[in-house]
C-alpha positions in Angstrom: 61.3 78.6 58.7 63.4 75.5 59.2 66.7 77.5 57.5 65.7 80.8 59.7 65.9 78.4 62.4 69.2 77.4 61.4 70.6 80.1 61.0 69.4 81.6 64.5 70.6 78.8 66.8 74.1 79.4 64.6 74.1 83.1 65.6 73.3 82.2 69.3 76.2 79.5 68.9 78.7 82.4 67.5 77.5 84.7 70.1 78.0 82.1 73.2 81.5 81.1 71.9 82.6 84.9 71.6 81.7 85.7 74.4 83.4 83.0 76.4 86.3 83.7 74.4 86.5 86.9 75.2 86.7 85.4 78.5 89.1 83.2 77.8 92.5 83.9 76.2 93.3 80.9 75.1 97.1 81.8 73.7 98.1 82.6 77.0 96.5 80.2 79.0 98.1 77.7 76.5 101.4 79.8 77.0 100.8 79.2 80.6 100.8 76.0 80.9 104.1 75.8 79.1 105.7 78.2 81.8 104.5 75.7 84.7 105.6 72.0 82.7 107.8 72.4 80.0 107.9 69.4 79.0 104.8 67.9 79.6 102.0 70.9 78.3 101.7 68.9 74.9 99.6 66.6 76.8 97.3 69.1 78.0 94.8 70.7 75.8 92.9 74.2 76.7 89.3 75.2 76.0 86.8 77.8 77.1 83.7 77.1 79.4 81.4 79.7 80.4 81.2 80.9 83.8 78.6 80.3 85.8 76.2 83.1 87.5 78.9 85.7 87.0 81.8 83.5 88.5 84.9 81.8 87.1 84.3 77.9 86.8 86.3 74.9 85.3 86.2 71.7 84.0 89.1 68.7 83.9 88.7 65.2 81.6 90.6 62.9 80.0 90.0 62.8 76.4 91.7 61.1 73.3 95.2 60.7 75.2 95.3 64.2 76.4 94.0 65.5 80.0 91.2 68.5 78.9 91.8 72.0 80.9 88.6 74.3 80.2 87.9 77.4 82.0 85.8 80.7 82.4 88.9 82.5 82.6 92.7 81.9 82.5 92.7 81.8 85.8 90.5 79.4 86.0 92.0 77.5 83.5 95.3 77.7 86.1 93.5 76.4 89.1 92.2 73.6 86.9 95.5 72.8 86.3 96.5 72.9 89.6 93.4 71.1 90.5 94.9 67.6 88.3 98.4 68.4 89.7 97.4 68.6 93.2 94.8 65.3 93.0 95.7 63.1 90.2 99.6 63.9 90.0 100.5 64.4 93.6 102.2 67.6 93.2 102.6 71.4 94.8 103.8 74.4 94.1 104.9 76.5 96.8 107.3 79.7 97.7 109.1 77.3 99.2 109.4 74.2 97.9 107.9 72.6 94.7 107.3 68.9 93.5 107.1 68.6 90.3 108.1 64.9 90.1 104.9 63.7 87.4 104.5 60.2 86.7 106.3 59.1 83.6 102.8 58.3 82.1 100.5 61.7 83.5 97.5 60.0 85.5 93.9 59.7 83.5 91.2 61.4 85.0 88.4 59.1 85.6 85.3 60.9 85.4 84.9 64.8 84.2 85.4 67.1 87.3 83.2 70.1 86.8 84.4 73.2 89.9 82.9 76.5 90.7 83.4 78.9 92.9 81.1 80.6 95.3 83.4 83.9 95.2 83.0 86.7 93.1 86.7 87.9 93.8 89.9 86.1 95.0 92.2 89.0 96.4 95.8 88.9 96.6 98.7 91.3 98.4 99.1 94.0 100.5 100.3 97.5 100.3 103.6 96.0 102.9 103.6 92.9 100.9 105.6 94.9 98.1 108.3 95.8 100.1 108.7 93.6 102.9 109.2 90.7 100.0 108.9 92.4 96.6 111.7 95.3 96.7 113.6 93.7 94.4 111.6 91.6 92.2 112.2 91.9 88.4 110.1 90.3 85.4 111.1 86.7 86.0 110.1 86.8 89.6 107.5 88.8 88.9 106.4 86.1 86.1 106.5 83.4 88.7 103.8 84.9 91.4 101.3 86.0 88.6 101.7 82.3 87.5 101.1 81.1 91.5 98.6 83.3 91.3 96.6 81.3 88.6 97.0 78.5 90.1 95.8 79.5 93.4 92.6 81.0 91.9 93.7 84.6 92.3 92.0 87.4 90.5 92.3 90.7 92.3 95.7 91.5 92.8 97.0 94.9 94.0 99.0 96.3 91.5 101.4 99.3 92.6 104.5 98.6 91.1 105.2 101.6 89.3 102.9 103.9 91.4 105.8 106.7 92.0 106.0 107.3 88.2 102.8 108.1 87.3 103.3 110.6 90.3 106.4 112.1 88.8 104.3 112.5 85.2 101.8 114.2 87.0 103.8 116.6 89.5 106.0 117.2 86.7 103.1 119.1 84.2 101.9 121.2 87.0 105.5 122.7 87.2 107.4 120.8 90.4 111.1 120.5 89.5 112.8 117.2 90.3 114.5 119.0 93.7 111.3 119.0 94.5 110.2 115.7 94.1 113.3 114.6 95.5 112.1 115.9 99.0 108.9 113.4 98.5 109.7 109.9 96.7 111.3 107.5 99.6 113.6 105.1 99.0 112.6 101.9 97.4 112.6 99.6 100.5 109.7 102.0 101.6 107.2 103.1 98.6 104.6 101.0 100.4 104.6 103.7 103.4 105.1 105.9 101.3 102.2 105.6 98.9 100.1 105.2 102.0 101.2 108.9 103.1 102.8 107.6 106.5 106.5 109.0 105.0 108.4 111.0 102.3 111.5 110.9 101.1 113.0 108.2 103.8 115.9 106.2 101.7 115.9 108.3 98.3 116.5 110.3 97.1 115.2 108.1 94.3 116.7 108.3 90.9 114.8 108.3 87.7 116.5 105.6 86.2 114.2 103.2 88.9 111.1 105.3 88.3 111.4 104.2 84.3 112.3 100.7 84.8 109.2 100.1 86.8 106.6 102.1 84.6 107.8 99.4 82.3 107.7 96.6 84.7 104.2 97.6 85.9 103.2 97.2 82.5 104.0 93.9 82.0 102.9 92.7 85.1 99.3 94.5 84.7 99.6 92.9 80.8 100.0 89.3 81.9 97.5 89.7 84.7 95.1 90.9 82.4 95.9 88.0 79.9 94.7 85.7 82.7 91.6 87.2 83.3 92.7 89.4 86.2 91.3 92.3 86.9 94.4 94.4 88.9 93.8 96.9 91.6 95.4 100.1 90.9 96.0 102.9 93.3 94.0 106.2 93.4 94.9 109.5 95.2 93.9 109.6 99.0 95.6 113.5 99.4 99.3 112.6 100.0 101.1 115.4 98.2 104.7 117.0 98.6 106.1 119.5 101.1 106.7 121.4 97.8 103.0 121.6 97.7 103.0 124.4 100.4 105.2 126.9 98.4 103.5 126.3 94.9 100.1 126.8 96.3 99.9 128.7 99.7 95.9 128.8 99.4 95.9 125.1 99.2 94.3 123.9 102.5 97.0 121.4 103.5 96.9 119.1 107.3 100.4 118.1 108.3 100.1 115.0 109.9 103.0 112.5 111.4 102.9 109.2 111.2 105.3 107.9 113.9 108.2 109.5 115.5 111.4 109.4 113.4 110.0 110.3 110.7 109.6 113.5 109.4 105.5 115.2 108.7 103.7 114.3 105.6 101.4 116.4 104.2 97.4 115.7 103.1 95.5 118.1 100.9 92.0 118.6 102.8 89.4 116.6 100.6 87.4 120.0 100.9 90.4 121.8 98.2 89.2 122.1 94.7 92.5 120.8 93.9 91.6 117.5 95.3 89.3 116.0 93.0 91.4 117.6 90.5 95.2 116.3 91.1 93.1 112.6 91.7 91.6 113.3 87.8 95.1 113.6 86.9 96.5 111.1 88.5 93.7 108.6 87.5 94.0 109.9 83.7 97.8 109.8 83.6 97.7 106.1 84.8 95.1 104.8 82.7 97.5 106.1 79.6 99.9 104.2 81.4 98.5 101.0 82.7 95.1 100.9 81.6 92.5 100.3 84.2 89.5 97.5 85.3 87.9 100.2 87.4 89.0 98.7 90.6 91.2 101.8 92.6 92.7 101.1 96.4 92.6 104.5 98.4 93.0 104.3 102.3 92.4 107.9 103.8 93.9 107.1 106.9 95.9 104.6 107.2 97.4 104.6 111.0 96.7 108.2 111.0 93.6 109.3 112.6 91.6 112.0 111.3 90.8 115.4 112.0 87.3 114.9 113.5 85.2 112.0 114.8 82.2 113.5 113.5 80.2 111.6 111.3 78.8 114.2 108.9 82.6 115.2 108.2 83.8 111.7 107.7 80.7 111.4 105.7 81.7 114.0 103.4 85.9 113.2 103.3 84.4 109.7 102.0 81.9 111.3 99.5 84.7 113.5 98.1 87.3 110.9 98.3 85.0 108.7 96.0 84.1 111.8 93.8 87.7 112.3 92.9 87.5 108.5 91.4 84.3 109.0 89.8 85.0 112.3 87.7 87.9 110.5 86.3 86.0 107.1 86.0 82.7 106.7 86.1 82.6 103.2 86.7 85.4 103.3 89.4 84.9 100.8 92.2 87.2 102.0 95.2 89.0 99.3 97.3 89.4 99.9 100.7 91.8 98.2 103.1 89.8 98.3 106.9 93.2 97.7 108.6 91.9 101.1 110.2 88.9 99.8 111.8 91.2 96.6 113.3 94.4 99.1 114.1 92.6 102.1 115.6 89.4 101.1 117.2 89.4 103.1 120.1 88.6 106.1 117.4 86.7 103.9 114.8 83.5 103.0 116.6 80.0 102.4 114.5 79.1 105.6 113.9 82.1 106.7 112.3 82.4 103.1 110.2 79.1 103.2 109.1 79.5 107.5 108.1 82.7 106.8 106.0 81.3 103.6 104.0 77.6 104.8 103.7 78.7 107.6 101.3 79.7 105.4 98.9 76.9 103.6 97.0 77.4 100.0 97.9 78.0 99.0 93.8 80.9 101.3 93.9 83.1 99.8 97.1 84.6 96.7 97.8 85.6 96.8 102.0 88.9 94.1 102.3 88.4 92.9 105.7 92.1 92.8 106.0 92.9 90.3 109.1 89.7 88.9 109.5 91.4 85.7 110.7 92.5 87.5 113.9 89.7 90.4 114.5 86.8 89.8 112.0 85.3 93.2 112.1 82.5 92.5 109.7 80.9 90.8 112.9 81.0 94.1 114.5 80.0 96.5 111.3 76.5 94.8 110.3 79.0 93.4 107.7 80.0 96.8 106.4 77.0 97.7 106.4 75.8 96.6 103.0 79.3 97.0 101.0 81.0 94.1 99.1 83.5 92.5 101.0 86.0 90.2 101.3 87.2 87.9 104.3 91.4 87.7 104.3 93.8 86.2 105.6 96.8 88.5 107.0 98.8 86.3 108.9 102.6 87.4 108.5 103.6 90.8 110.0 106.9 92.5 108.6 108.2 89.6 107.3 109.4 88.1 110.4 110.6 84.7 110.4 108.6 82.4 112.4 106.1 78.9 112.4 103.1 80.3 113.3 98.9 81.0 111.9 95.7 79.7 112.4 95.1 76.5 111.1 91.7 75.8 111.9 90.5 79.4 111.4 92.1 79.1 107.6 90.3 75.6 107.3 86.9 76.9 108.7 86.4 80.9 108.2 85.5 81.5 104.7 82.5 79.1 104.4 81.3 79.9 107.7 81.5 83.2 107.1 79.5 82.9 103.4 76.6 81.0 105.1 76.8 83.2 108.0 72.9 84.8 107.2 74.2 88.1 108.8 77.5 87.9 106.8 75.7 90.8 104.3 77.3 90.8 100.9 80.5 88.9 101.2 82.2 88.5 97.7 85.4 86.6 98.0 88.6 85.7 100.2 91.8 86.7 99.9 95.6 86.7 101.2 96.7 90.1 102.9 99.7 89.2 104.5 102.4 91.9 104.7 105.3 89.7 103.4 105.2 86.0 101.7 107.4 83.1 101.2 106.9 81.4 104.9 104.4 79.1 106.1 103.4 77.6 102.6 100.9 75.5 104.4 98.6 78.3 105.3 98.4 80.0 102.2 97.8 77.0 100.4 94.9 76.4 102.5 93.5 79.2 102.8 93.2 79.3 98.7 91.9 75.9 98.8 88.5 77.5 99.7 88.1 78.7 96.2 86.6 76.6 94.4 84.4 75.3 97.5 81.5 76.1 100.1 82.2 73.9 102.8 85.2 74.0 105.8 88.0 71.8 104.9 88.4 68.7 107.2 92.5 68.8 108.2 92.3 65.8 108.8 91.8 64.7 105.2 93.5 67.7 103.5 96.8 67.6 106.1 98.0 63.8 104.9 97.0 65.0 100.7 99.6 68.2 101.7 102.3 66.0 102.6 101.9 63.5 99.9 102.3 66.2 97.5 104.8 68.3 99.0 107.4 65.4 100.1 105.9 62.4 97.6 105.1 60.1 100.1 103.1 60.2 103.7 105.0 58.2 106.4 104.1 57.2 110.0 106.9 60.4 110.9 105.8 62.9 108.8 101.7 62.4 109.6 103.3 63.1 113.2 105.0 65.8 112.9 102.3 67.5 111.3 99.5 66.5 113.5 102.3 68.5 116.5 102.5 71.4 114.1 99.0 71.9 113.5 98.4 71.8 117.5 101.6 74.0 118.6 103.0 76.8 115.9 99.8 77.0 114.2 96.9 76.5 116.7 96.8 80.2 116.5 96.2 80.9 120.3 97.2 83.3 122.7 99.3 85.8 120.3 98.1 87.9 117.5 101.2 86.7 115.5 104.1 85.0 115.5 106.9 84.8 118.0 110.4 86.2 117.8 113.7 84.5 119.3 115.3 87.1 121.0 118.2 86.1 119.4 117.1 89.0 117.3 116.6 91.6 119.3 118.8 94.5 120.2 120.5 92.9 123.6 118.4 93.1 126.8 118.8 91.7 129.9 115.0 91.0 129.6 112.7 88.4 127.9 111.7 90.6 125.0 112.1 94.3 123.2 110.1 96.5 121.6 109.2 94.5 118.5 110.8 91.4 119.2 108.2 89.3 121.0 109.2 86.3 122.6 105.7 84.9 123.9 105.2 82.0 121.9 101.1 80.5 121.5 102.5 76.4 122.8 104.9 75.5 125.2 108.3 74.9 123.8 108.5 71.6 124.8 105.5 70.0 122.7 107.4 71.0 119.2 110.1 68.7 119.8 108.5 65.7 119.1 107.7 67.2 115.5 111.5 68.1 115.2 112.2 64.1 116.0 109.9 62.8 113.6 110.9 65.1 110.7 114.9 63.8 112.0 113.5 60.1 111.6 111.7 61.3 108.5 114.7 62.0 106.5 116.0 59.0 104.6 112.3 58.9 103.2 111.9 62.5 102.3 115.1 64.1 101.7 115.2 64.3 98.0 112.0 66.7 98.6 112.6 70.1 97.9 109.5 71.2 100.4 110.1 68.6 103.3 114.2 69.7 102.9 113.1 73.8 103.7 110.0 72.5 106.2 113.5 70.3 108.4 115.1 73.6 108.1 112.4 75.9 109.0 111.3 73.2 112.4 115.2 72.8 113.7 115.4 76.6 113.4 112.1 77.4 115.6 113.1 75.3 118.2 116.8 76.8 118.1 114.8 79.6 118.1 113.0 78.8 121.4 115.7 77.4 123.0 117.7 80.8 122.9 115.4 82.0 126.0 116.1 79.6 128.3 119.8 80.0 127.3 119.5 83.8 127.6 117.9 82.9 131.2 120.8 81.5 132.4 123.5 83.8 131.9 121.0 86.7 133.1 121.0 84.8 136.4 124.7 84.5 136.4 124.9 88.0 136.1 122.6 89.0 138.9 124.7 86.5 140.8 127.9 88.2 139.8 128.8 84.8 138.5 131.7 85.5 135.8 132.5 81.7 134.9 128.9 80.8 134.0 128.4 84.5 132.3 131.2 83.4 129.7 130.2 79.8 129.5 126.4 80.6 128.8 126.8 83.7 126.5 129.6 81.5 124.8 126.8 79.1 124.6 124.5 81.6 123.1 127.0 83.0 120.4 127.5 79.3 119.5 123.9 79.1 118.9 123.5 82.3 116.5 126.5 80.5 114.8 124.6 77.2 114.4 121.7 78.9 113.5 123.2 80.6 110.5 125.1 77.6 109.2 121.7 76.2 108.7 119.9 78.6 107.2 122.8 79.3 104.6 121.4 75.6 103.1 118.4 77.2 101.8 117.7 80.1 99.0 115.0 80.8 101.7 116.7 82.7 104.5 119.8 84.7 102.7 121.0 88.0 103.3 123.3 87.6 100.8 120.1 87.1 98.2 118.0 90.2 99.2 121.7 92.1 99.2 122.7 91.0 95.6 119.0 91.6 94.1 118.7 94.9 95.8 122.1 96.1 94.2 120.9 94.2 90.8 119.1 97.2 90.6 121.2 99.8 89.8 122.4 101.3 87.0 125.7 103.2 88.5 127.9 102.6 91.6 125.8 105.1 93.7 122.4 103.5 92.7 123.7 100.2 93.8 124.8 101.9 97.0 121.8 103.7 97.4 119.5 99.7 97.5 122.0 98.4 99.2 121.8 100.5 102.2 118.1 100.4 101.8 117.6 96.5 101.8 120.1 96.4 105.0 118.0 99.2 106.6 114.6 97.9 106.1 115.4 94.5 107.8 117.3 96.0 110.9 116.5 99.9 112.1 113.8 100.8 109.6 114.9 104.4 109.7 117.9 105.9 110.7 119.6 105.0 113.9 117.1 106.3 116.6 113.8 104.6 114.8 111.3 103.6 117.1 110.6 101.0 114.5 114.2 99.1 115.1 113.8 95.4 114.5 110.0 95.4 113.0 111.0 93.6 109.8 113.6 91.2 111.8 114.6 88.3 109.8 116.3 84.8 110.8 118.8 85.0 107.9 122.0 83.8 107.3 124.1 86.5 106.8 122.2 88.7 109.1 122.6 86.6 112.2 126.2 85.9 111.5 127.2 90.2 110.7 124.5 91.5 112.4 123.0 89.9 115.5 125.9 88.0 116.6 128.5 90.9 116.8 125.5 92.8 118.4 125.6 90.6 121.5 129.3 89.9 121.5 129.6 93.8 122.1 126.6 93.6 124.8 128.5 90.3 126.3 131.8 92.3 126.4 129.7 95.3 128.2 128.8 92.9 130.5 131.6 91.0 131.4 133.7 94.2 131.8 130.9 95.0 134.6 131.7 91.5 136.2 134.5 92.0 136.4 135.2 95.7 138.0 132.3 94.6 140.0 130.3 97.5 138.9 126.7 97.2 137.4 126.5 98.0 133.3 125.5 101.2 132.3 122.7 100.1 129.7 121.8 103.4 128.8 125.4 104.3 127.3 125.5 100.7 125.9 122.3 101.7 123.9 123.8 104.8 122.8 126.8 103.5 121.4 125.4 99.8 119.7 122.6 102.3 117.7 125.5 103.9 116.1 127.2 100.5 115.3 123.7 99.6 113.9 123.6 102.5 111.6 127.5 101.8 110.7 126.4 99.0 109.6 123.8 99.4 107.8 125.5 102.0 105.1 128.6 99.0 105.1 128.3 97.5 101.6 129.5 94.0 102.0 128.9 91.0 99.7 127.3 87.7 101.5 126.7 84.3 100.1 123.7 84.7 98.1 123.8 80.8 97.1 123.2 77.7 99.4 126.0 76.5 101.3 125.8 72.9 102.4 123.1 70.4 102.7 119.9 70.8 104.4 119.3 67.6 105.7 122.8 67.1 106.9 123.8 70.1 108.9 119.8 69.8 110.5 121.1 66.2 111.5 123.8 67.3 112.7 122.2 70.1 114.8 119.6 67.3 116.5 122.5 65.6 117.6 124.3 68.5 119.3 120.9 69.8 120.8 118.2 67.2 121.4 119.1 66.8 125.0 120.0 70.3 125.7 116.8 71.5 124.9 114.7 68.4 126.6 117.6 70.2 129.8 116.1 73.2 129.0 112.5 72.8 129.2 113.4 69.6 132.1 111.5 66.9 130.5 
């Protein structure tokens, strides 16, 4: 009895550890650890923990000279690692900026730290998110954010790299010839619209040669993901299909729909087709030979494109069939739905019609992303989705504009009021949705802090541990400047996203354009204090990689603001037909483009000449580099071709693109002008439009090399811009 015994609690020992080793891969978590300190991982030692009610967990001690990592999963074992970098070693790791200065002897961990997390899933990306930052991204860079990932508790990424190949396997064996397909794959600045059926074929056509090389890099990035105990969220067919499609199979019961003007009309199979549940069989098939599969599938129906009817009972069934499709091809397929559409469209998405399209689907097989609930949390207005899983996100960043701004307080507070919220339903994570990354490292890092806890974050202990990580010391200057920041750019008031300087717009005699918004959420005048103390701050911090980018990022926003009241002044000299103070403000103004671009051109961060040199890295042949180039330009200036209603969406404060782009923009507009003065006639802005959107295009298929390494010193030139500014701006805002 006493051997049976034996030999039973051994067999639950060997079941227990395999099983938390099959949750655990410890070869690549070990490999992992490498990746992130090179030379210190020998003093860190991994081990598997099991997780805890279904959820990842970890554990951190100090044991026999080494510092213990265990974890449910290998992202857990990352966060733990990030957990004793963060605390005990007073480090970060950010898009931009990292400190990585460890003691010489690594820090002992008192007493063993045991985490777990209340959150079933910790979602990452957004369809937007792949173009507006990832274009270009090969393996290496692609390596890096699946290791940030880990260590910010990730583990539900999207995963569509690669999408546009399995499409070509599939349209290829039911007999469409690659003239065809070139009439529906966009360029590759643009797969996310694409994929979402808004467009075809905008920037291609797209050569094979690109469709291979990401098959392959889709599997490696879906492979290390996987390693790490990620579970990725492929995409499934929501009824986009070719033009083609029409031609091939007249019967088919097609909907042409347009997305916005400019662009030409897609075309969506009607869910009601028998070819619908079959071409999404295919596709799901053809990509699980490809990239495997966790059963997790994103498919948005109508993404910015309304539907055909408000009626319940049809949305009802569209939903039904949509989720069929998944299910025939995958019986255990969970479908992932953005609801940007209940946030961007609610004048047509009322209750009724929520609660019709999610109802269909039982609640065990959809996950709802509610994708900005930092700005509109429409679980509060949906009975939580009514029943479904679903997941509170941070969207923050719009089109990859270039700006200091989000919600602070929302970031700190939201998730763990939200999951003891008793009519928060069945909320199963957070996650980050922003459409493009690398900017404002201090809200993502935040908001991803809420991981492994239930309970807000107190800023006011959290802020001070950010800077003593990111710059390696706290000072009387940089507590300061952050305690300004967190009350100006990122109080999160008044504006649903950041500001624009209208440096960037396409010239106007008025205060904004059509996507350049000038309205900021804080007057002007109360960030210049934070500029001054991050000045007085620099002979402390200016060996730090993240307080040299955060100088950068604070003197451009208020050179940034302080373009509107220039812009003001030579407006009024031109209502008052005053030609002297026209040429000395606008002179003023290019100055200030000029000054803004030298200082940008200190930092990796803000290059043109970067996004350029990576886009063109791409291609395999002359034309193929021609072909990214002119799509990288396009996507950051017009958007489409040179009467786009979507012109300056995707503006950037770059170097580079302020010096060849905006600033010859307004010289011509100034010139315009001036001529006017001085015939004494008014400008005619409607011909001046006409003729800088053809310049725009011009310039936008130029290929042209730009710096595509830092020039100068950050903390220099930002000195040397306080000193030059400081009282013209206090002038400005007449403190």
């Amino acid at each position: 009895m006493y051997f049976k015994r034996i030999l039973l609690v051994g067999a639950i020992h060997l079941f227990f550890t395999s099983y938390v080793m099959a949750q655990l891969n410890v070869q690549a978590s070990e490999a992992f650890v490498k990746r992130i300190l090179p030379n210190e991982s020998q003093y860190f030692q991994v081990e598997a923990l099991a997780p805890e009610k279904g959820k990842d967990a970890f554990e951190i001690e100090s044991k026999n000279g080494k510092i213990i990592l265990r974890g449910s999963t290998g992202v857990a074992i990352g966060s733990a690692l990030y957990y004793y970098l963060t605390e005990y070693a007073h480090c970060q790791i950010t898009w931009n900026g990292t400190n990585l200065k460890l003691p010489a002897s690594l820090p002992v961990v008192p007493e063993k730290v045991h985490k777990n997390t209340p959150y079933h899933y910790r979602y990452y990306l957004n369809y937007c998110t792949f173009n507006y930052s990832m274009s270009w991204w090969d393996w290496e860079r692609w390596q890096k954010e699946i290791d940030w990932m880990a260590l910010h508790g990730i583990n539900m990424p999207l995963a569509i790299t690669g999408e546009e190949y399995t499409w070509y396997e599939v349209y290829k064996e039911m007999g469409f010839t690659d003239q065809d397909l070139q009439a529906f794959f966009s360029g590759p600045s643009y797969f996310s619209w694409f994929w979402m059926g808004n467009l075809d074929a905008w920037g291609g056509p797209l050569p094979v040669s690109w469709m291979q090389s990401h098959k392959e890099l889709q599997q490696k990035i879906v492979a290390r993901e996987r390693e790490l105990g990620m579970k990725p969220v492929l995409p499934a067919f929501t009824g986009h299909v070719p033009a083609a499609f029409r031609h091939r199979f007249p019967h088919a019961k097609l909907k042409a729909t347009n997305w916005t003007n400019g662009f030409a009309d897609t075309y969506i199979l009607d869910s009601e087709d028998p070819m619908f549940a079959e071409i999404g069989k295919k596709f799901l098939q053809k990509q699980t030979t490809l990239f495997g599969t966790d059963h997790l599938y994103s498919a948005d129906t109508f993404n910015e494109n309304e539907p055909p009817s408000d009626e319940p009972e049809f949305l009802s069934k569209l939903s039904a069939r949509v989720y069929e499709g998944m299910r025939q091809a995958d019986p255990q397929a969970v479908w992932v739905m953005q609801g940007w559409l209940f946030y961007s469209d609610r004048k047509f998405w009322k209750a009724p019609q929520i609660k019709a399209l999610l109802d269909a689907v039982p609640n065990d097989h959809m996950i709802v992303l509610d994708l900005a609930t930092e700005i509109e949390p429409v679980w509060k207005s949906t009975e939580a989705f009514y029943g479904k899983p679903w997941i509170w996100n941070m969207l923050n960043n719009f089109g990859g504009n270039v700006n200091l701004f989000g919600r602070i307080e929302g970031a700190a507070k939201g998730p763990a009021e939200a999951l003891h919220d008793p009519k928060s339903g069945n909320l199963k994570g957070i996650g980050l949705t922003m459409e493009a990354i690398e900017q404002n490292p201090v809200l993502y890092e935040l908001m991803m802090a809420n991981t492994w806890r239930d309970q807000p974050i107190n800023l006011d202990k959290w802020l001070p541990d950010y800077i003593r990580n990111r710059y390696g010391n706290t000072n009387e200057h940089t507590l300061a400047a952050w305690q300004i920041l967190k009350t100006t750019v990122y109080n999160g008031k008044a504006i649903r996203d950041g500001a624009e300087s209208i440096v960037t717009g396409r010239p106007t005699f008025d205060s904004t354009t059509v996507w350049t918004r000038t309205k900021l959420n804080y007057p002007p005048v109360e960030l210049l204090p934070a500029w001054q103390h991050l000045v007085q701050a620099i002979n402390t911090c200016k060996s730090s990689d993240g307080f040299q980018y955060d100088l950068v990022d604070v003197t451009r926003q208020v050179l940034a603001n302080y373009a509107l009241p220039l812009q003001k002044k030579w407006v009024q000299a031109y209502k008052q037909k005053n030609q002297a103070d026209f040429q000395k403000y606008s002179k003023e103004f290019i100055e200030l483009i000029d000054d803004m671009n030298k200082l940008l051109g200190t930092r990796k961060d803000f290059l043109l000449g970067k996004w350029i040199a990576e886009a063109r890295s791409c291609g395999t042949t002359a034309e193929e580099k021609a072909l990214y180039e002119q799509n990288a330009r396009d996507l950051v200036t017009l958007w489409g071709d040179e009467n786009s209603p979507l012109h300056e969406y995707s503006n950037r404060q770059w170097n580079g693109l302020l010096s060849d782009f905006y600033k010859p923009r307004w010289q011509q507009f100034f010139q315009r002008v001036n001529e006017a003065l001085v015939s004494g006639k008014e400008i005619d802005l409607a011909a001046f439009e006409k003729e800088i959107k053809k310049w725009e295009w011009e310039w936008v298929t130029e290929q042209k090399a730009f710096a595509d390494k830092p020039v100068g010193v950050s903390v220099d030139v930002a000195r040397q811009l306080y000193k030059k500014y400081w009282k013209k701006v206090q002038a400005a805002y007449a403190i």
